[in-house]
C-alpha positions, 0 to 999 in steps of 0.5 A, a space after each residue: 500500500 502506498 505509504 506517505 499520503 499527501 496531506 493537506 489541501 490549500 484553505 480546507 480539509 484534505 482528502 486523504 483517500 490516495 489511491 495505491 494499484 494492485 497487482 490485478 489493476 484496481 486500488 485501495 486509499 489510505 483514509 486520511 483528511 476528512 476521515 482516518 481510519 482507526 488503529 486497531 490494538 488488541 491487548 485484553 483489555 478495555 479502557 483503562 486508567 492507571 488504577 485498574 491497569 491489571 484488570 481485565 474485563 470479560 468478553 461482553 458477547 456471548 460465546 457463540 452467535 452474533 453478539 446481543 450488543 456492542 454497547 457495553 463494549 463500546 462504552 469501555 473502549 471509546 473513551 480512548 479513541 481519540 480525533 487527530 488533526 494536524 496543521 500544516 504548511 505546503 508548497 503549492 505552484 504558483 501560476 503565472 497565466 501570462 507565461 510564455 507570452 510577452 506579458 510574463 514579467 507582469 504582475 510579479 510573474 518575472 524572473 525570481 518571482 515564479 517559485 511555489 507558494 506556502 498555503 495553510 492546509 489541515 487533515 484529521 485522522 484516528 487514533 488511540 491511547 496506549 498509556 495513561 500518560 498519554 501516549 497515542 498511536 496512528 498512521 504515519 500518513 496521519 501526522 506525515 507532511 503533504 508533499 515533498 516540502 510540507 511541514 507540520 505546525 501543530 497536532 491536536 488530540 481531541 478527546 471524545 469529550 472535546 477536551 483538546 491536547 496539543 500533540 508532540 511526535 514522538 516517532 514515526 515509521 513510513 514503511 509500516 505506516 505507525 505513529 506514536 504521538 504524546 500529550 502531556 497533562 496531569 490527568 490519567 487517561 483511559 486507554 487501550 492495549 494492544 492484543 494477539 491478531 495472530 490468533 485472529 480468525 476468519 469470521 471473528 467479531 470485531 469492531 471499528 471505533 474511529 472518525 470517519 469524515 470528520 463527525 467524531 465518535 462513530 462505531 461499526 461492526 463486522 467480521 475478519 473477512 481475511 487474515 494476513 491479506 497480501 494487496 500485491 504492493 509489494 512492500 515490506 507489511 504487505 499483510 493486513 487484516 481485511 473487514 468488511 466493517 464499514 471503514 472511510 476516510 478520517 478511520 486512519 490510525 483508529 483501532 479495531 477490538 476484537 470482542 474481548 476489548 483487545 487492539 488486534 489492528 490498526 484501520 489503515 485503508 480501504 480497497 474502493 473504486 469509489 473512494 466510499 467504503 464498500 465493505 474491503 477494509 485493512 487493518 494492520 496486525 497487532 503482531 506486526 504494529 506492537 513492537 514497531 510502536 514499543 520500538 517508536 516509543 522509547 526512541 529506538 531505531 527501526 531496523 529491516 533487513 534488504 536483499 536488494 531485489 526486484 521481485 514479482 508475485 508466481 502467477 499462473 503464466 509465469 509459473 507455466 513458463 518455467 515448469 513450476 507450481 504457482 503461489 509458491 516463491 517469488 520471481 527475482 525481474 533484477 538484482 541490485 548490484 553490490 547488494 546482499 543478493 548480488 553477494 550471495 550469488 541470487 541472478 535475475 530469473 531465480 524463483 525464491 521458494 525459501 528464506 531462512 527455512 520459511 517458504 515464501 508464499 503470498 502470506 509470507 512475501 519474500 519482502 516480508 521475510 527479509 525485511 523482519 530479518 535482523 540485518 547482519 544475519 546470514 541465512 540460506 535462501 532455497 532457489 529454483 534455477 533453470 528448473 532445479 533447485 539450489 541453496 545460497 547462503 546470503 548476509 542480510 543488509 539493512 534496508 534503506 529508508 522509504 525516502 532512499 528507495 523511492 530515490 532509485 527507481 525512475 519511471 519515466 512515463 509517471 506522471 509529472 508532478 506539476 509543482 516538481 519545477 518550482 521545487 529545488 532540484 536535490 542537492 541544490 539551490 533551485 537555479 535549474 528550475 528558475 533558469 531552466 524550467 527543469 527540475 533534475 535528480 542524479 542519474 544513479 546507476 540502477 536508474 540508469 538501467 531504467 532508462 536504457 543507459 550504460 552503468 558509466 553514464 553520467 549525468 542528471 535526470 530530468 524529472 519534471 519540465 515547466 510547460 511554458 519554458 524554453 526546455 518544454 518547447 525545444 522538446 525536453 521531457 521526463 527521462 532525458 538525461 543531461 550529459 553535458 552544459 556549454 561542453 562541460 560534464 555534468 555529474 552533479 546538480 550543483 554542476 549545472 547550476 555552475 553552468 547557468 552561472 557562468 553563461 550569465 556572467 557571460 552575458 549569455 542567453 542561453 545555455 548548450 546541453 547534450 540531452 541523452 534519450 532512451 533508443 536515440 544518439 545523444 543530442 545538443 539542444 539550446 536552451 534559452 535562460 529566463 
């Protein structure tokens, strides 16, 4: 699932419904803005207050059957539920409707004037109390910043009452999507511990406590339709608990209780072609988000570990071609150079069936694996190879940061962010875009791959032109590669900046580069500077 929801719209709630592709074409969204959806913890118990922290309470429901009611459960839980709201700056374009035209220096809209605007935004979410001293868990995509350059000024907590916390962040995790924030007051808080989802079963109770759109308090009810449900994104939790529990935006980071009072997943998106819930919601395991958030709450580092793979699902096509039985393993599309993988011998075309002993299935992902694997260790990896098997014994790395991955994969027909040139370009000062109308990243060599370039190619990437530029009308696009400016190498963004610099220092107009494309000899194309 698509982790870092954008956050925040100019002036007015943010959506928070992003949608993320499945492997079989529809999508899922993350229930941010206007309604988060709830983070669900399972130990066995209610509400709490630090008086009766060792008390437990009985299961409300009867043992067999649909339960008479929630209502007495409701009453113990809810008052830990809590709204989280989040105020925010954002970077927003800033529009010239006289670019291009002789007009452009008009009204501010010159050279200088053209970069992005800061505008207030806001978004809300769910969340729960886990301590009597205020500590509270919800999604990451809550509390995380919209867009690249987004910052977050205050997070409120408002109780089911309507008393409001100001909030501090105590730590955060993208690749799990679980935050643990902290307010401070004198009081002792009802609240809510985490159970065991690992004894969840299909057709299970449970419950949803959350605020979805915004109207505050609201519960509803299911059952566990799935467990351990894998969405095909590929990620390193790519397991969740589905529910057909009517679950909507502003649910996000809410919890779901099992009947016993217990926190067995944390709400976190829904599968909708719509956007409205229709009955397919995720949550979170408890197995998986307990130690993530004990870990974030005492401040401690989240290690994974990392192969450096690319990898695709078995499916009936591929398993046909190679001779093989699907749903077990994964195919190996690529191998990162000098990562674990490529040390230990694994080759693109191997089918990965085992990992330290556990075979691989669409339950247990490769990436899931790995990545709960403890950097550092050395395990053997079963593989099938050209039709017979083999073993390989690999060092486990650590995985990099959600940021660093995001960084070295390229898709060149994505589409363009259309605010990426009003923002500096990485590693720099921003001239390439004032100047240019680009915006450029560095040329990484598995980027390069990508983009059908050599490993020793060198250069930027352009990741983003502005339409009305001088680069957009001599052809420049998403993907070229700029090897050079006015004949110098470029192997770094603050290399082209020198260049700009430097031809206008020159008193010079334009600047000469050599534009790499994919499929085509390596062009000069003039660019005039604004």
């Amino acid at each position: 699932m698509d982790r870092g929801t954008p956050l925040g719209a100019a002036r007015k709630e943010h959506k928070d419904v992003k949608p993320v592709r499945y492997a079989y074409g529809l999508t899922t969204a993350l229930l941010l803005g206007g309604a988060a959806v709830s983070l669900a913890t399972g130990y066995p118990a209610g509400a709490q207050v630090a008086q009766n922290e060792e008390s437990r309470i009985s299961t409300v429901a009867p043992g067999g059957g649909a339960p008479a009611s929630f209502a007495d459960l409701t009453e113990q839980l809810a008052p830990a539920v809590v709204n989280i709201s989040t105020r925010q700056l954002v970077e927003v374009a800033k529009t010239n409707p006289f670019a291009g035209t002789p007009f452009a220096d008009m009204f501010g809209g010159g050279r200088g004037n053209n970069g992005p605007q800061t505008r207030e935004a806001q978004s809300l979410g769910s969340g729960f109390i886990i301590s009597a001293d205020g500590y509270l868990v919800t999604n990451n995509h809550v509390v995380a910043p919209g867009g690249r350059n987004g910052e977050i000024e205050s997070i409120t907590v408002t109780m089911p009452d309507g008393v409001e916390y100001p909030a501090r962040l105590v730590g955060r995790d993208a690749a799990s999507d679980l935050a643990v924030l902290k307010v401070t007051t004198k009081k002792q808080l009802p609240f809510v511990k985490f159970g065991d989802s690992a004894h969840a079963r299909v057709g299970d109770w449970v419950i949803a406590i959350g605020n979805p759109f915004g109207l505050g308090g609201t519960v509803t009810s299911g059952i566990i339709s799935a467990v351990y449900r894998n969405t095909g994104s590929g990620s390193a939790y790519d397991r969740y608990i589905q529910t057909d529990a009517s679950i909507n935006r502003g649910n996000s980071g809410g919890p779901m209780f099992d009947m016993k009072g217990q926190v067995i997943g944390i709400n976190n998106a829904i599968f909708s072609p719509t956007g409205g819930s229709v009955g397919i919601g995720f949550a979170i395991p408890a197995e998986i988000a307990a130690p993530i958030v004990e870990k974030l709450r005492k401040g401690e580092a989240i290690e994974r570990g990392y192969l450096g793979v690319r990898i695709q699902s078995l499916n009936e096509d591929l398993a046909d071609s190679l001779g093989i039985a699907r749903n077990k393993g994964e195919f190996v599309q690529a191998v990162e150079p000098g990562q674990a993988a490529a040390k230990a011998g694994i080759k693109p075309g191997d089918v990965v069936v085992t990992v330290d002993g556990k075979e691989v299935t669409r339950e247990k992902t490769l990436s899931y694996l790995v990545a709960n694997t403890a950097p550092g260790s050395r395990i053997p990896i079963k593989l099938i190879r050209n039709g017979k098997s083999m073993t390989v014994n690999a060092t486990v790395s650590t995985r990099p940061s959600e940021e660093d991955l995001k960084k070295q994969v390229f898709d060149p027909d994505a589409e363009q962010d259309s605010n990426s040139f009003n923002r500096p370009s990485e590693d720099g000062e921003g001239i390439a875009e004032e100047a240019l109308g680009i915006s450029v990243i560095p040329l990484t060599e598995r980027i390069a791959r990508q983009l059908g370039a050599s490993k020793d190619t060198s250069g930027l990437v352009i990741n983003a032109v502005d339409p009305s530029s001088d680069a957009a009308r001599k052809g420049l696009r998403r993907g070229d590669i700029v090897l050079s400016a006015n004949y110098r190498a470029i192997a770094s963004v603050s290399d082209l900046e020198d260049a700009v610099r430097t031809a206008r220092k020159s008193k010079r107009d334009a600047l000469l580069l050599r534009v790499q494309r994919r499929g085509q000899p390596a062009t000069y194309v003039p660019v005039r500077l604004r």
